[in-house]
N, CA, C and O atoms as a Tinker XYZ file with bonds, in Angstrom:
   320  protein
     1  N     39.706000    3.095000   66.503000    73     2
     2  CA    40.652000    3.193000   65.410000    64     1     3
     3  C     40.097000    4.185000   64.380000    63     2     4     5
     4  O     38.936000    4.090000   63.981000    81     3
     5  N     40.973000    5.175000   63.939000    73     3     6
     6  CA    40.214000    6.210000   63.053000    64     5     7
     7  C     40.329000    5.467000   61.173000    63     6     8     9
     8  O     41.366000    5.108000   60.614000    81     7
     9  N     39.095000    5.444000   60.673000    73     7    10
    10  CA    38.787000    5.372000   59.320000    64     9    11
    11  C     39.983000    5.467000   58.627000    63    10    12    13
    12  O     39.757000    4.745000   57.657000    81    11
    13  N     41.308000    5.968000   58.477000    73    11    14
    14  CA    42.109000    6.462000   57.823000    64    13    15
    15  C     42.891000    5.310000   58.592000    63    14    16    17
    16  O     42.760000    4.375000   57.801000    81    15
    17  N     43.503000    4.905000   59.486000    73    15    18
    18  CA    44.305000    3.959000   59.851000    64    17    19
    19  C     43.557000    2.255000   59.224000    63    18    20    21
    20  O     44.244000    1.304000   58.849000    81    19
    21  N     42.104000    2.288000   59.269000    73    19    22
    22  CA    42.267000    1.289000   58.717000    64    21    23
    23  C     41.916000    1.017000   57.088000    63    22    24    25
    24  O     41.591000   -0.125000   56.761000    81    23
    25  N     41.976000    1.934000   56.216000    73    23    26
    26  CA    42.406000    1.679000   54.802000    64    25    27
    27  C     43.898000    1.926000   54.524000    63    26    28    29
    28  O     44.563000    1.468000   53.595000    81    27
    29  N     44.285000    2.734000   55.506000    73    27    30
    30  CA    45.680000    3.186000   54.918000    64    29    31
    31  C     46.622000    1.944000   55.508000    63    30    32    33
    32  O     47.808000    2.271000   55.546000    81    31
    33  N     46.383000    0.730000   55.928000    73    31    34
    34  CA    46.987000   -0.618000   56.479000    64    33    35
    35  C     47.564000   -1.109000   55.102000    63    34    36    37
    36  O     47.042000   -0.874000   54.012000    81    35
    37  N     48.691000   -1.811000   55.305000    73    35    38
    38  CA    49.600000   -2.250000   54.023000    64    37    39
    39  C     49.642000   -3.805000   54.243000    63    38    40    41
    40  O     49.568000   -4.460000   55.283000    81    39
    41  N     49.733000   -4.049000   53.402000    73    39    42
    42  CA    49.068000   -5.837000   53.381000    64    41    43
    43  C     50.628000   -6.183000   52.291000    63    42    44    45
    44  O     51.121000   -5.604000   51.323000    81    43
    45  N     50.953000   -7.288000   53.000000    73    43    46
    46  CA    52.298000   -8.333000   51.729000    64    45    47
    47  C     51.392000   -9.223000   51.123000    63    46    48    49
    48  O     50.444000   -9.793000   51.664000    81    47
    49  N     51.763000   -9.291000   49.957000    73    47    50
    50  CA    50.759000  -10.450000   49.554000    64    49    51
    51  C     51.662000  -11.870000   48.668000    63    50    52    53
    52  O     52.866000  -11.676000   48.500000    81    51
    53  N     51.357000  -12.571000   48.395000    73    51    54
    54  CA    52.502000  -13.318000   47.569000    64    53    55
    55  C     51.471000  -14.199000   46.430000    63    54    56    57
    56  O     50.451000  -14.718000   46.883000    81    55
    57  N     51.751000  -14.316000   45.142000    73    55    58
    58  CA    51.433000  -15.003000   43.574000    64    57    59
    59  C     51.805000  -16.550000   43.900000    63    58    60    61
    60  O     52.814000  -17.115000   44.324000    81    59
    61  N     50.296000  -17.033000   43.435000    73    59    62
    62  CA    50.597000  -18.626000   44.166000    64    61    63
    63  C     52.257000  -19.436000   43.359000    63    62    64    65
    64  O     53.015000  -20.275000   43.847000    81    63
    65  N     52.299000  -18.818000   42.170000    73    63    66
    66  CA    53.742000  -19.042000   41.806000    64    65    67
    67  C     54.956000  -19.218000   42.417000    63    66    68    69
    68  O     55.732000  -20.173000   42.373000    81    67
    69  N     55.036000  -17.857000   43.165000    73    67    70
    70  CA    55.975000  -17.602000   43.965000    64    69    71
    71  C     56.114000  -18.396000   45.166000    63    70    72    73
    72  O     57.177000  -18.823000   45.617000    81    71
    73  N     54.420000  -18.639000   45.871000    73    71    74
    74  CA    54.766000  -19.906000   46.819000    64    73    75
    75  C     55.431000  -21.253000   46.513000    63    74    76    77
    76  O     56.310000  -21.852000   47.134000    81    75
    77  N     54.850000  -21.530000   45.517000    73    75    78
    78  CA    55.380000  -22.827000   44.421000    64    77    79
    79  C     56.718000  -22.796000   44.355000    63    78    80    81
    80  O     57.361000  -23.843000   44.423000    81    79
    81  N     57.260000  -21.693000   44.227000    73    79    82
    82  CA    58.314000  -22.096000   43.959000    64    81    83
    83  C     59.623000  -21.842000   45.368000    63    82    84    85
    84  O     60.818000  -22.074000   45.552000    81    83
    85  N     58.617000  -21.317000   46.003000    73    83    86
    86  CA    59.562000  -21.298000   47.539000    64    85    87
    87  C     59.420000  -22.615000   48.183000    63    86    88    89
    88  O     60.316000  -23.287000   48.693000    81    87
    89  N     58.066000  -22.909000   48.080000    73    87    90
    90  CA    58.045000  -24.469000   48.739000    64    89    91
    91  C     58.760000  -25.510000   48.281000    63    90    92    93
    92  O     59.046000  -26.469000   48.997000    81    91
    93  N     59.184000  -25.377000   46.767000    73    91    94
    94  CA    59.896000  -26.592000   46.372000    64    93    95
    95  C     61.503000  -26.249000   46.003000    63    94    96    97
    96  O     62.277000  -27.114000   45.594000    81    95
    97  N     61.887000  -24.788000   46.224000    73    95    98
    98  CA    63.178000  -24.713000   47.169000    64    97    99
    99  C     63.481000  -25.255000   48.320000    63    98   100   101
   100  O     64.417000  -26.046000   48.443000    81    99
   101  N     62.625000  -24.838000   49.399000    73    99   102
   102  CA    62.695000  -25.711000   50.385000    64   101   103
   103  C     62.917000  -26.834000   50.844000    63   102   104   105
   104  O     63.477000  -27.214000   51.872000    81   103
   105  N     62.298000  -27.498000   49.765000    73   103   106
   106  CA    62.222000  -29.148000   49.781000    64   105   107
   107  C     63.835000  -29.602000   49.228000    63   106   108   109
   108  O     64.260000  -30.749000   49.371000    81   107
   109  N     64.338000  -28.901000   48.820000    73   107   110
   110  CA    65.633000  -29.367000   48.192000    64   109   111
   111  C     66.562000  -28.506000   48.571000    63   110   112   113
   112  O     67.563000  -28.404000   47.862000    81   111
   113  N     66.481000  -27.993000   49.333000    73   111   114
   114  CA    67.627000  -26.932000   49.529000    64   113   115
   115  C     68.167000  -27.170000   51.164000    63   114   116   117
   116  O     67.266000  -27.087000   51.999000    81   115
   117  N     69.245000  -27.393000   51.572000    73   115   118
   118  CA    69.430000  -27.942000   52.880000    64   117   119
   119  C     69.804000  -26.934000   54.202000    63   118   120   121
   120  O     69.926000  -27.096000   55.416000    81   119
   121  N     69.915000  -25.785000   53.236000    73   119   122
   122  CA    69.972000  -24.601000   54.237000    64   121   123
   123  C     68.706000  -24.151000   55.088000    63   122   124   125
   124  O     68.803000  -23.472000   56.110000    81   123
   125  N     67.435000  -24.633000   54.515000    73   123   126
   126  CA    66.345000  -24.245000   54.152000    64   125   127
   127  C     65.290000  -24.750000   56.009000    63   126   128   129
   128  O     64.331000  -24.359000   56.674000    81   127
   129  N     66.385000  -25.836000   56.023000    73   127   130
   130  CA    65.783000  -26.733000   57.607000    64   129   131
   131  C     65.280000  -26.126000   58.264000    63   130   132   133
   132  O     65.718000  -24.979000   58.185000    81   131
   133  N     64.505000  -26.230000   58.973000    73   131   134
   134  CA    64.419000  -25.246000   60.499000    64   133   135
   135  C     64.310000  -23.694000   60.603000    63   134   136   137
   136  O     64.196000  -22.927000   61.558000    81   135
   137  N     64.369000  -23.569000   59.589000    73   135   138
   138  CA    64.253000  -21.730000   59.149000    64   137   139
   139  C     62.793000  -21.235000   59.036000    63   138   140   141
   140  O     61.770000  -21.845000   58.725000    81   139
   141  N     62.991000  -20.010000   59.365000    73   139   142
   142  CA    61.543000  -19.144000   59.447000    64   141   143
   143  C     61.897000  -18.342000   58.421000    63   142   144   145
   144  O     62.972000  -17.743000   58.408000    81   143
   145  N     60.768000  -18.247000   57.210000    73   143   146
   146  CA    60.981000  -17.777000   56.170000    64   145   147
   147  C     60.499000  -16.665000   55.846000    63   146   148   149
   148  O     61.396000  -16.635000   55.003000    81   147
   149  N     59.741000  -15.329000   55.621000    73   147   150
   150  CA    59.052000  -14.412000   54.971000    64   149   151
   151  C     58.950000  -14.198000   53.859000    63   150   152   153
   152  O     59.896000  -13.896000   53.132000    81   151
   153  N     57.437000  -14.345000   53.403000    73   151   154
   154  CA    57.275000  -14.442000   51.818000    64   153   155
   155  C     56.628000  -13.138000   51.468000    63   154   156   157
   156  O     55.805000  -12.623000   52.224000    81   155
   157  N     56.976000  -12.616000   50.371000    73   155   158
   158  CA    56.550000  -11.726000   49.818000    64   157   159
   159  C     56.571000  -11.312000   48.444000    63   158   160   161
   160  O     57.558000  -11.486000   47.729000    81   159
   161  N     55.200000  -10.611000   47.941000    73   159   162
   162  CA    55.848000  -10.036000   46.268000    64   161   163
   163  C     56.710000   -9.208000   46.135000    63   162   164   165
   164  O     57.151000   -8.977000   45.009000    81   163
   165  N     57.230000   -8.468000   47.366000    73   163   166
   166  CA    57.885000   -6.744000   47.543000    64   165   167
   167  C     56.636000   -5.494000   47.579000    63   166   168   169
   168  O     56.707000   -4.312000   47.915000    81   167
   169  N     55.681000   -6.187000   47.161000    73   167   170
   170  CA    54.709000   -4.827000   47.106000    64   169   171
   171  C     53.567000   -4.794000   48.112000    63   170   172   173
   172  O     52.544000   -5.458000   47.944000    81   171
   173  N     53.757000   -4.046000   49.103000    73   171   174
   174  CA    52.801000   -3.756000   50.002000    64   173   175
   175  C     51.550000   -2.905000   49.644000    63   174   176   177
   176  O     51.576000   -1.723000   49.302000    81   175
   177  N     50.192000   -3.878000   49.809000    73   175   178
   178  CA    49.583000   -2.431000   49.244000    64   177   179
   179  C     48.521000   -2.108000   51.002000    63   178   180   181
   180  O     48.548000   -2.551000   52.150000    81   179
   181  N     47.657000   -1.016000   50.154000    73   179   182
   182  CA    46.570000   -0.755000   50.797000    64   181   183
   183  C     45.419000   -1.182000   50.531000    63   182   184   185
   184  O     45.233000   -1.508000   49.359000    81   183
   185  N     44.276000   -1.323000   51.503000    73   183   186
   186  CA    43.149000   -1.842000   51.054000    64   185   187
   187  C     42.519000   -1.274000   49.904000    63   186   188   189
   188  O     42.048000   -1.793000   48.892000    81   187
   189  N     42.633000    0.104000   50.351000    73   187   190
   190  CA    42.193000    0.946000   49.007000    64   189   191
   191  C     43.012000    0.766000   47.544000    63   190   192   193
   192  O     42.372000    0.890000   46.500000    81   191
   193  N     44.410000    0.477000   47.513000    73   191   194
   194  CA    45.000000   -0.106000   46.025000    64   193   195
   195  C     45.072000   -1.508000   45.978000    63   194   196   197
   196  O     45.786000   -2.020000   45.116000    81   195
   197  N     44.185000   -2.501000   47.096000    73   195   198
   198  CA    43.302000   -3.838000   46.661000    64   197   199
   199  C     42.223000   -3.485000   46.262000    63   198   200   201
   200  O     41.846000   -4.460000   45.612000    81   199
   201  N     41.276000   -2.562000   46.195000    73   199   202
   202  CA    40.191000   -2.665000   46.084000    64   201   203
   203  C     40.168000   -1.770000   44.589000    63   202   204   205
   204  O     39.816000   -2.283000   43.527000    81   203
   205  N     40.512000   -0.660000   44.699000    73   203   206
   206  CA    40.889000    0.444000   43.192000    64   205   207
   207  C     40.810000   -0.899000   42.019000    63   206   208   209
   208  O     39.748000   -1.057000   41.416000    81   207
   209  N     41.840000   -1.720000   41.777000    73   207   210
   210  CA    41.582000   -2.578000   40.099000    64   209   211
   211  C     40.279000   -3.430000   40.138000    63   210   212   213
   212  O     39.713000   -3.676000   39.073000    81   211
   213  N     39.833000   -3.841000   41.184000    73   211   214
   214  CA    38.603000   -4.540000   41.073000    64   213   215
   215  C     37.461000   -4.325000   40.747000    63   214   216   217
   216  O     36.514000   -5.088000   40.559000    81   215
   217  N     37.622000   -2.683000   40.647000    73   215   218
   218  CA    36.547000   -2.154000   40.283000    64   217   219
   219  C     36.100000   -1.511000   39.083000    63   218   220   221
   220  O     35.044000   -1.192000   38.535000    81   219
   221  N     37.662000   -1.439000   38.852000    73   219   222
   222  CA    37.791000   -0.651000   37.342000    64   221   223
   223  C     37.391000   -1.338000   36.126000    63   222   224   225
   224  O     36.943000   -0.698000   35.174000    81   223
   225  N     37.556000   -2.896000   36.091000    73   223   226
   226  CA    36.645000   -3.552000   34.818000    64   225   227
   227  C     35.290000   -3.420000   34.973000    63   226   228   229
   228  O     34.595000   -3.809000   34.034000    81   227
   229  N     34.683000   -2.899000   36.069000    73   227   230
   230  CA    32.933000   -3.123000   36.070000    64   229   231
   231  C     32.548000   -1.189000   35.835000    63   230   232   233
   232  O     31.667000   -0.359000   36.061000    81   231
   233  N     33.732000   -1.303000   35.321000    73   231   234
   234  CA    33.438000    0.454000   35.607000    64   233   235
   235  C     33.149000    1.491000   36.640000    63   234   236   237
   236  O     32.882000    2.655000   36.342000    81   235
   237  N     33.228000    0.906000   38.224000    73   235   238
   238  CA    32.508000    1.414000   38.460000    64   237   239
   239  C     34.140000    2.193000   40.017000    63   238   240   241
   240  O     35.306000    1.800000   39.983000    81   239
   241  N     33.708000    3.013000   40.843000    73   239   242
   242  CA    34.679000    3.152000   41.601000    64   241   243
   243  C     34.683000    2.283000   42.750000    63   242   244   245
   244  O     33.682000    1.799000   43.279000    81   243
   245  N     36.037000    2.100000   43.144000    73   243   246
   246  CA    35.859000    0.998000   44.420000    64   245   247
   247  C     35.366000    1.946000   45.685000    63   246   248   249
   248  O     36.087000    2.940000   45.760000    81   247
   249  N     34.525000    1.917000   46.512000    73   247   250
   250  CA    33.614000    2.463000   47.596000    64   249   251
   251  C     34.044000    1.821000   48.700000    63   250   252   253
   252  O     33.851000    0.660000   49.059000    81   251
   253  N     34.875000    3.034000   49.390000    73   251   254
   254  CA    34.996000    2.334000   50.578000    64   253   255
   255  C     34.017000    3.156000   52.001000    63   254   256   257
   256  O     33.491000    4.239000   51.744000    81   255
   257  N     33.850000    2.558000   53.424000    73   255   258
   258  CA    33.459000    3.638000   54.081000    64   257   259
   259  C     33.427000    2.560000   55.404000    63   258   260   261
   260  O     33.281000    1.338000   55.398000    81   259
   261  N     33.635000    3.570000   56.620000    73   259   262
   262  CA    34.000000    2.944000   57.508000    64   261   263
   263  C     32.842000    2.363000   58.969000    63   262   264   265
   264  O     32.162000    3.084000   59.699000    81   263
   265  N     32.894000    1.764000   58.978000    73   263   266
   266  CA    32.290000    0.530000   60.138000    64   265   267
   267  C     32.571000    0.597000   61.383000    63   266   268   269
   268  O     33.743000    0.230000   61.289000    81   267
   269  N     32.406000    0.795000   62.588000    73   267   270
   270  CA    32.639000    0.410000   63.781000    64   269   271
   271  C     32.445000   -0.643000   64.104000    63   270   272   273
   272  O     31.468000   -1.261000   63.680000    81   271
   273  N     33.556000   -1.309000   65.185000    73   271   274
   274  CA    33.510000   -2.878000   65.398000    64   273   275
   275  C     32.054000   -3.489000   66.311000    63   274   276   277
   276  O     31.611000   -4.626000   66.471000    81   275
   277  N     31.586000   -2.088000   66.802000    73   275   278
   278  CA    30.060000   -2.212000   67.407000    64   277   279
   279  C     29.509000   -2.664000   66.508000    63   278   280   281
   280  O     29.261000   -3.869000   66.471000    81   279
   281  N     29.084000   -1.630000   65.302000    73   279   282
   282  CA    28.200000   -2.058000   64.422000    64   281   283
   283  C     28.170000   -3.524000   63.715000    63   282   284   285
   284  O     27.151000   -4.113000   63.356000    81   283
   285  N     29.805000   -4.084000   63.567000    73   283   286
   286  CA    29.604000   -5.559000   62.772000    64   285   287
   287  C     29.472000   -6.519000   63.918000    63   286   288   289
   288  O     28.999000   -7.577000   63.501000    81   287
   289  N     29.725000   -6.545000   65.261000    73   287   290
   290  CA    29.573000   -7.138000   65.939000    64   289   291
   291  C     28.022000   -7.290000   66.157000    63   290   292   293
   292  O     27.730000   -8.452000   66.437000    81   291
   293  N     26.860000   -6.361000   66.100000    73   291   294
   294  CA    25.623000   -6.091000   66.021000    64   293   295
   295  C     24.907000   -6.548000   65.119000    63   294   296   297
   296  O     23.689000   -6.720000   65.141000    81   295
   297  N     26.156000   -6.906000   63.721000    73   295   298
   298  CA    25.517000   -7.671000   62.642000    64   297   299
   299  C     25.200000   -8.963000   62.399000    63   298   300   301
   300  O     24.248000   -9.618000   61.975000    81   299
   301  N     26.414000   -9.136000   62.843000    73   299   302
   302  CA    27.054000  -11.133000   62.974000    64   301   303
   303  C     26.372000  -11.769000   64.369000    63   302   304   305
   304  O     26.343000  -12.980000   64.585000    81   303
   305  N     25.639000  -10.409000   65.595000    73   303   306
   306  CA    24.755000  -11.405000   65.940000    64   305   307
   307  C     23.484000  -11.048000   65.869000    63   306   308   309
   308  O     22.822000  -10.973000   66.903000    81   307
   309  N     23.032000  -10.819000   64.850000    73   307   310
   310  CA    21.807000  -10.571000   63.843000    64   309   311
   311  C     21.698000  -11.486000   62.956000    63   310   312   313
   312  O     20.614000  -11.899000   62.545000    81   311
   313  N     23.149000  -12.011000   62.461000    73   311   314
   314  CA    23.043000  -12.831000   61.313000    64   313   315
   315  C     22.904000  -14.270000   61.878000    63   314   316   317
   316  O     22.374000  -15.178000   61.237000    81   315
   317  N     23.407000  -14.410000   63.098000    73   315   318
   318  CA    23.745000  -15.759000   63.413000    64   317   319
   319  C     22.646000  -15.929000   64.198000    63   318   320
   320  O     22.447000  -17.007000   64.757000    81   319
């Protein structure tokens, strides 16, 4: 997989709010039965615009750089 396919991956994410308040639609809503639902905020991001604000209160830039699944596989059984 090339470096660029996997930061440039778009992730849905959802505000525990928003679950809150889908789950307890659900619970009362009778359309709601048996249905397969998709939750979302609307905003898809990238790893790189998850990682960009997290870094910006410590001042510092978010650092990304890429891994081969050799190498973490080489790690985790190093670690374990």
């Amino acid at each position: 997989m090339q470096p660029s396919a996997v930061t440039e991956n778009r992730r849905s994410l959802v505000s525990l709010d928003n679950l809150v308040d889908l789950i307890e639609m659900c619970l009362h809503h009778p359309s709601a039965k048996n249905q397969t639902l998709l939750l979302s905020d609307g905003e898809d991001l990238s790893t790189a615009e998850l990682l960009k604000p997290m870094g910006a209160p410590m001042g510092q830039p978010a650092r990304q750089f890429y891994l081969s699944s050799g190498f973490l596989k080489l790690g985790a059984t190093v670690l374990n």
